[in-house]
C-alpha positions as CSV (number, residue, x, y, z in Angstrom):
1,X,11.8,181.6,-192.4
2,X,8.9,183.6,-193.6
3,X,7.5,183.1,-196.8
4,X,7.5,185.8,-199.7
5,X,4.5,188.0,-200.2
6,X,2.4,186.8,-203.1
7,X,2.2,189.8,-205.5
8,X,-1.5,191.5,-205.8
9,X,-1.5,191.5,-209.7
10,X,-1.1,187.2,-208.8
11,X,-3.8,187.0,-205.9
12,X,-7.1,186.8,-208.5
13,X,-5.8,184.2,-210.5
14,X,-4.4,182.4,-207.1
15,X,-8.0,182.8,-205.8
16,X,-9.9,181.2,-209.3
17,X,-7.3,178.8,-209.1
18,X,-8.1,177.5,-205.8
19,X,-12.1,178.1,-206.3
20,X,-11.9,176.3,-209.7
21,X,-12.6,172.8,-208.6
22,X,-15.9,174.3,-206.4
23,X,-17.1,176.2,-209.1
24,X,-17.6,173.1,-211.0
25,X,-18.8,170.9,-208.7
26,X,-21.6,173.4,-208.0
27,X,-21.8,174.7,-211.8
28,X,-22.7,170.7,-212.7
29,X,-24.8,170.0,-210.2
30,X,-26.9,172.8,-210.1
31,X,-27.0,172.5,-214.1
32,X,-27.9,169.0,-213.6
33,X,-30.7,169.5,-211.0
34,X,-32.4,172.0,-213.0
35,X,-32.2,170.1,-216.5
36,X,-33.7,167.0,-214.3
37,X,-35.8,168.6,-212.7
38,X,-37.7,170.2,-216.5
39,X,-37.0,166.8,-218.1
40,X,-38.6,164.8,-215.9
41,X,-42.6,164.6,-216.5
42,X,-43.6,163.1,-213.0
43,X,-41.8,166.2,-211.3
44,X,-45.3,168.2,-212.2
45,X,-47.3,165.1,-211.8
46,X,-49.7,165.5,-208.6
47,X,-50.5,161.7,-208.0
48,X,-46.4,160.7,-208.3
49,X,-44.3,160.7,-204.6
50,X,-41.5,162.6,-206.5
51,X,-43.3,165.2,-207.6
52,X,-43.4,169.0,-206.0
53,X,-46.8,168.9,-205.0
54,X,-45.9,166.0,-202.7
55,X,-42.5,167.6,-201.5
56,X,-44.5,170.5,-200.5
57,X,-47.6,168.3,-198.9
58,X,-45.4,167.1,-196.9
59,X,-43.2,170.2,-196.2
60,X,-46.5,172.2,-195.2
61,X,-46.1,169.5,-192.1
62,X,-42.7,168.6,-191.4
63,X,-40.8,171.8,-192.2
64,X,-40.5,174.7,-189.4
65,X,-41.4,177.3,-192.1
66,X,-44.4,175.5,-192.5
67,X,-46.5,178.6,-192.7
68,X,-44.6,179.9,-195.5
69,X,-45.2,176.9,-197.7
70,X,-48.9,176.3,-197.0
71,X,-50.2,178.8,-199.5
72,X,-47.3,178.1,-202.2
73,X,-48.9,174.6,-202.4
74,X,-52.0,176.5,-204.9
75,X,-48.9,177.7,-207.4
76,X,-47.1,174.2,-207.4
77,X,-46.2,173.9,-210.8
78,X,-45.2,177.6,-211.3
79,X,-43.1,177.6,-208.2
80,X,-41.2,174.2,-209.6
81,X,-40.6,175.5,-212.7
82,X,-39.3,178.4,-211.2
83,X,-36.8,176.8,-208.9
84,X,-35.7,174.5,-211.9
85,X,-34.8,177.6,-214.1
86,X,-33.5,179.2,-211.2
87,X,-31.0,176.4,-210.6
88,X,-30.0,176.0,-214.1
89,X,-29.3,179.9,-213.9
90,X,-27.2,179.2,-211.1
91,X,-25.4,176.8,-212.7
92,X,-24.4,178.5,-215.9
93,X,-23.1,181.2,-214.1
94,X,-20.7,179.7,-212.0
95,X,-19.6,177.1,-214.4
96,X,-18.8,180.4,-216.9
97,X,-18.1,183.1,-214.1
98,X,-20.9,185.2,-215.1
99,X,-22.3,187.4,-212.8
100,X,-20.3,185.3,-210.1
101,X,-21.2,186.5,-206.9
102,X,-25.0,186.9,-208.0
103,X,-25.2,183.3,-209.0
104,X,-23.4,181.9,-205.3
105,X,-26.3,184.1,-203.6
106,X,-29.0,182.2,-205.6
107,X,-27.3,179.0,-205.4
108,X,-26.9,179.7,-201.4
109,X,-30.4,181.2,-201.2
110,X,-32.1,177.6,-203.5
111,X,-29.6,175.0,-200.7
112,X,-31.0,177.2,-197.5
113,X,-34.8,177.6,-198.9
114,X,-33.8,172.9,-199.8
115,X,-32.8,172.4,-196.6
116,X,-35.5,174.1,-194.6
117,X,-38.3,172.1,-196.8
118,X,-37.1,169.2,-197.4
119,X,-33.4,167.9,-195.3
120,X,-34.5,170.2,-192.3
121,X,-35.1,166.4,-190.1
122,X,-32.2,164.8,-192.0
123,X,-30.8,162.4,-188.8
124,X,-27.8,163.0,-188.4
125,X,-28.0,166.4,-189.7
126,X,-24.5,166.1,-192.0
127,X,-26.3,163.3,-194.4
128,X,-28.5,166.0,-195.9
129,X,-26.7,167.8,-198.6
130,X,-28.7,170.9,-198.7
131,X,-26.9,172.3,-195.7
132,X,-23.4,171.2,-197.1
133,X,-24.2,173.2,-200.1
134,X,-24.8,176.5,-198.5
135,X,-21.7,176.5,-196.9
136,X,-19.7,175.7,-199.9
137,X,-21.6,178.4,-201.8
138,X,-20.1,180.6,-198.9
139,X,-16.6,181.4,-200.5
140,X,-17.8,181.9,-204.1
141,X,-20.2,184.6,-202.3
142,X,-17.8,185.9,-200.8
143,X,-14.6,186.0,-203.2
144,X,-16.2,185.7,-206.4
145,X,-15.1,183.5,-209.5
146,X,-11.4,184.7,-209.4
147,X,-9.9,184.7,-213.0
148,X,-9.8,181.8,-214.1
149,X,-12.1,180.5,-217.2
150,X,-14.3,183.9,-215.7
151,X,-16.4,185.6,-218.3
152,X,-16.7,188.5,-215.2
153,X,-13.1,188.9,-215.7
154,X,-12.7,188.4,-219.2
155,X,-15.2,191.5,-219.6
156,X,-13.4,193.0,-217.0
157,X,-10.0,193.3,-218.6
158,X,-11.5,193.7,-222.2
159,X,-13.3,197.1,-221.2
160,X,-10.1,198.3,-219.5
161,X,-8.1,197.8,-223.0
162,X,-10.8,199.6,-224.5
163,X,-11.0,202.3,-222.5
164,X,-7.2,203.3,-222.6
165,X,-4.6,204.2,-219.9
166,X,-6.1,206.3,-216.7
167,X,-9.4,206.2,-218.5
168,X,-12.4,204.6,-216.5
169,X,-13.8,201.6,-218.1
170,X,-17.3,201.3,-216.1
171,X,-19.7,202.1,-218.8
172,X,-18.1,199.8,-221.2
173,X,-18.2,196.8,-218.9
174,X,-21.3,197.5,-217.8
175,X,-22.9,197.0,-221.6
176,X,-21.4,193.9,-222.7
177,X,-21.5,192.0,-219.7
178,X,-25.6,193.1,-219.9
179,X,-25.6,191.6,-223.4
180,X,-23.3,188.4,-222.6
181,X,-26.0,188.3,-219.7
182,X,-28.8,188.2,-221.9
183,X,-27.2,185.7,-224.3
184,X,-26.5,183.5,-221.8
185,X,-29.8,184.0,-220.4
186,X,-31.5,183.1,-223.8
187,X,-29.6,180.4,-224.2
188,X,-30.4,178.4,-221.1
189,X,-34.3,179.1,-221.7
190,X,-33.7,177.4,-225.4
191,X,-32.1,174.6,-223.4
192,X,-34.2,174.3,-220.6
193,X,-37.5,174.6,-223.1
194,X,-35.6,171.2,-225.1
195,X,-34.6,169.3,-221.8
196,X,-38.7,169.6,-221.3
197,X,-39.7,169.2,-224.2
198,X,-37.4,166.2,-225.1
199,X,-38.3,164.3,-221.5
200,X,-42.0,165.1,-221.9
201,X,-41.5,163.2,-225.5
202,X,-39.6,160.4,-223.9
203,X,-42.2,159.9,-221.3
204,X,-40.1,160.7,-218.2
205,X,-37.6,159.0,-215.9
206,X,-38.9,156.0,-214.6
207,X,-39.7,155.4,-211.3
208,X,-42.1,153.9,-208.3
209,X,-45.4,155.7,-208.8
210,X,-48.8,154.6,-206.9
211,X,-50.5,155.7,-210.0
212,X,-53.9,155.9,-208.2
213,X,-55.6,158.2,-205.7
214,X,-58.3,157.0,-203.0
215,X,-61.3,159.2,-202.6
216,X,-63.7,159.3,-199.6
217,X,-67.1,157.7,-200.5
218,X,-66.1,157.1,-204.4
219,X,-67.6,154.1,-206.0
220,X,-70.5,152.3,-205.8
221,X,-71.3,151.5,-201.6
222,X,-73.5,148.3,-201.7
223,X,-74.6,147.0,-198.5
224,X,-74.6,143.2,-198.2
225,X,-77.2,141.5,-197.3
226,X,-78.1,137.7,-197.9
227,X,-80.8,136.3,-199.7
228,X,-83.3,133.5,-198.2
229,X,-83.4,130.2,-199.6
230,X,-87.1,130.0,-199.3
231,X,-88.8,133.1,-199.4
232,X,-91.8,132.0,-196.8
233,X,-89.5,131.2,-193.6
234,X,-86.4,133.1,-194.4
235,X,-85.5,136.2,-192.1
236,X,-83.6,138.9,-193.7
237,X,-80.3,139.1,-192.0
238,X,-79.5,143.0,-190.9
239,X,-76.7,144.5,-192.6
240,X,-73.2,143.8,-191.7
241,X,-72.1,146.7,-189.8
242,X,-68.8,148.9,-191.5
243,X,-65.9,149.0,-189.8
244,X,-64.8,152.0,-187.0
245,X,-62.6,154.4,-188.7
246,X,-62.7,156.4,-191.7
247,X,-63.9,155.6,-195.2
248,X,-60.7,156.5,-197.8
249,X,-62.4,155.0,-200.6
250,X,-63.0,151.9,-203.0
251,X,-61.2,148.4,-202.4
252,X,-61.4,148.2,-206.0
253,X,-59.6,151.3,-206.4
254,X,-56.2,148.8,-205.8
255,X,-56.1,146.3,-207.9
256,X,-54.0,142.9,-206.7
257,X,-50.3,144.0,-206.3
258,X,-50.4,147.0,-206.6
259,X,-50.7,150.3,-204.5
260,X,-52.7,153.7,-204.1
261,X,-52.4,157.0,-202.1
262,X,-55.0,158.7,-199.9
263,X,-54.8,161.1,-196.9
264,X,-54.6,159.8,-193.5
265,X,-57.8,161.4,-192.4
266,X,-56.1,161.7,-188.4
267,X,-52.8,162.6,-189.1
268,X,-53.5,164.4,-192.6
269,X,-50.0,163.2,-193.5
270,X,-49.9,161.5,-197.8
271,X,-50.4,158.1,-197.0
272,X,-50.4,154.6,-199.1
273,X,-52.7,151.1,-199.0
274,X,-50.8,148.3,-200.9
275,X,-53.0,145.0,-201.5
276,X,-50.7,142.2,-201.6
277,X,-53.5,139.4,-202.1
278,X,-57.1,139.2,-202.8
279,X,-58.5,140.4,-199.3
280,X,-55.4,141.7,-197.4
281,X,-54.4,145.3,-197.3
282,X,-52.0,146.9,-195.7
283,X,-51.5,150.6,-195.1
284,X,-48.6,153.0,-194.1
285,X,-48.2,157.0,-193.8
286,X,-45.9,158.1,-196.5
287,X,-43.7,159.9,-195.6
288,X,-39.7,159.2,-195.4
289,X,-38.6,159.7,-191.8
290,X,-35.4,160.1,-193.3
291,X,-35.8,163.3,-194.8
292,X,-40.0,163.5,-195.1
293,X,-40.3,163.0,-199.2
294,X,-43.3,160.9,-199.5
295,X,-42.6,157.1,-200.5
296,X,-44.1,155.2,-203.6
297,X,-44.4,151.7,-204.2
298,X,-42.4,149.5,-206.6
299,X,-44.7,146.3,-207.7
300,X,-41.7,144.9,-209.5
301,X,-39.2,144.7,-206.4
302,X,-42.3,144.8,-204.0
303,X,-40.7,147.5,-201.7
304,X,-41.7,150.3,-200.8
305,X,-39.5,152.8,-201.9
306,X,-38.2,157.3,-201.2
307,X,-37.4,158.6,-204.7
308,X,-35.3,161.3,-202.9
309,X,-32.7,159.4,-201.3
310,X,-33.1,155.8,-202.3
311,X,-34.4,154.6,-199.0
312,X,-36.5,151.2,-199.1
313,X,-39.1,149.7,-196.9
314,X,-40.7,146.2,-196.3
315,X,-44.2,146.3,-198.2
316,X,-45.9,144.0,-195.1
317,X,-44.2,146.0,-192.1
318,X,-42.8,149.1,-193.3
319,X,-39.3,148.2,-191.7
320,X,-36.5,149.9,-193.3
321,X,-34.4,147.6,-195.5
322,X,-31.8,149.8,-197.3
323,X,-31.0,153.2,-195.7
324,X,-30.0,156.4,-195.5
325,X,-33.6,156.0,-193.6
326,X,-33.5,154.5,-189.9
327,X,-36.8,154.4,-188.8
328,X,-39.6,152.7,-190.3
329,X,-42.7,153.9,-191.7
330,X,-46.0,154.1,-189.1
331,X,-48.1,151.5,-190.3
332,X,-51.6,152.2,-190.3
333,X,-54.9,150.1,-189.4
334,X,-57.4,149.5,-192.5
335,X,-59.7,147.0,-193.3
336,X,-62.8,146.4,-196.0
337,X,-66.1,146.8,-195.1
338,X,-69.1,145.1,-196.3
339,X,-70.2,148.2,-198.4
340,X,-66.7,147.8,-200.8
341,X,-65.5,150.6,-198.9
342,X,-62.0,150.8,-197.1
343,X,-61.3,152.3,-193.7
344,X,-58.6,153.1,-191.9
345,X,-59.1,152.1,-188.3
């Protein structure tokens, strides 16, 4: 038996009916990414793992529009800030209905521009959420808001009560959904400008930092050399030659139990040196093979762990010991030479 016809003055609010439960899911999150994202003081902060110069360090390597990304690495800050207002726009638009189809092509363009950065090496592809996100932007693109709880549509219907019987209502909705667009607008930079300022006053989310940065040849490079017992038979010993490799910097640079970053001078890949005990470092490239974020230490939990997915490491081996990760981290050769000075090897 066929079914009946659904009525056309029924299908829209059929349609935001069915799209209702999407629009929030991606109206909160999107909100909630950007509000993090301005919140959160170590998100601008070069020498943290988490932070967009280090998604984009690694992203110049791992991503296959690396070329692309290279020179937005000078404009960092500027481009994070931009993406974290650009979500929050996003956001508010779908969770209100405003500008509806405008908002799904950001929010589709921000998840395709995420997953070619950052979850393009996600393994297996369907545990990165990036390209689960710009498929379920697809049908708001596509169909719009609907309308239900849709500003678009309350405007809509507003300026066609206006405008009278047979009379075109175009101009009218056209002005006020520019001025609810500007409100709107105004109000999400007043909210975004507190979420910073508030986290910047709170001092940030927590989290694994290295806190230090290694710099070739920094510190003072004193060559050992032993002095004679008795000055008259004594022959000075030669120097103790430095290791073969690389100089990255300062032992003292990493203080007992803790960590710092450098450059992997072969691979040019963020890398980290833990130091465990008095003399024993050990040294790993930093970035997650999960999804390429580069990985910070904890001191507390001594692990190393991804801030973007949770993933957590073995601070002696680099093993994985809590996915989504499933490879380990490449484990680098370093020692300290004579002159204070580590290399990698």
């Amino acid at each position: 038996m066929a079914s009946k016809p659904v009525p056309a003055s029924s299908a829209p609010y059929l349609l935001g009916r069915a799209l209702l439960p999407l629009r929030a899911f991606l109206g909160f999150t999107f909100c909630f990414a950007g509000l993090q994202k301005l919140a959160n003081p170590r998100f601008f902060d070069a020498a943290d793992p988490a932070s967009i110069q280090s998604q984009l360090a690694g992203a110049t390597r791992r991503s296959p529009v690396h070329a692309l990304i290279s020179p937005l690495a000078h404009v960092a800050v500027p481009l994070g800030v931009l993406i974290a207002f650009g979500e929050l726009a996003v956001g508010v638009g779908t969770l209100l209905g405003l500008r509806a189809r405008l908002a799904a092509a950001g929010g589709l363009a921000l998840s395709l521009m995420l997953f070619l950065t950052v979850s393009f090496h996600s393994a297996p592809y369907y545990t990165g959420a990036d390209i689960v996100l710009v498929f379920a932007w697809t049908p708001l693109l596509l169909a719009g808001s609907g309308s239900v709880l849709s500003l678009d549509a309350a405007i809509a219907d507003w300026a066609a009560e206006q405008a009278g019987p047979g009379r075109r209502a175009s101009r009218r909705e056209v002005v006020l959904s520019g001025t609810v667009t500007a409100a709107v607008a105004a109000m999400s930079l007043v909210a975004g400008g507190l979420a910073a300022g508030l986290g910047r006053l709170a001092g940030g989310t927590a989290g694994q930092q290295n806190g230090r940065s290694l710099q070739p040849g920094a510190g003072p490079a004193q060559t050992a050399t032993a002095r004679p017992r008795h000055r008259a038979t004594a022959r000075p010993r030669q120097p103790a030659k430095a290791p073969s490799g690389t100089a990255i910097g300062p032992a003292s640079g990493v203080p007992v139990g803790q960590a710092a970053s450098f450059t992997d001078p072969a691979s040019g890949d963020p890398s980290i040196v833990i130091r465990p005990s008095s003399g024993t470092f050990v040294a790993f490239d930093a970035v997650c093979p999960h999804v390429g974020c580069t990985v910070g230490y904890d001191p507390g939990q001594k692990v190393i762990v991804c801030p973007c997915h949770g993933s957590q490491f073995n601070a002696g081996t680099g093993a994985v010991e809590v996915g989504p990760a499933t490879a380990g981290l490449k484990k680098l050769g370093i020692a300290e030479g004579p002159n204070g000075q580590l290399y990698v090897t």
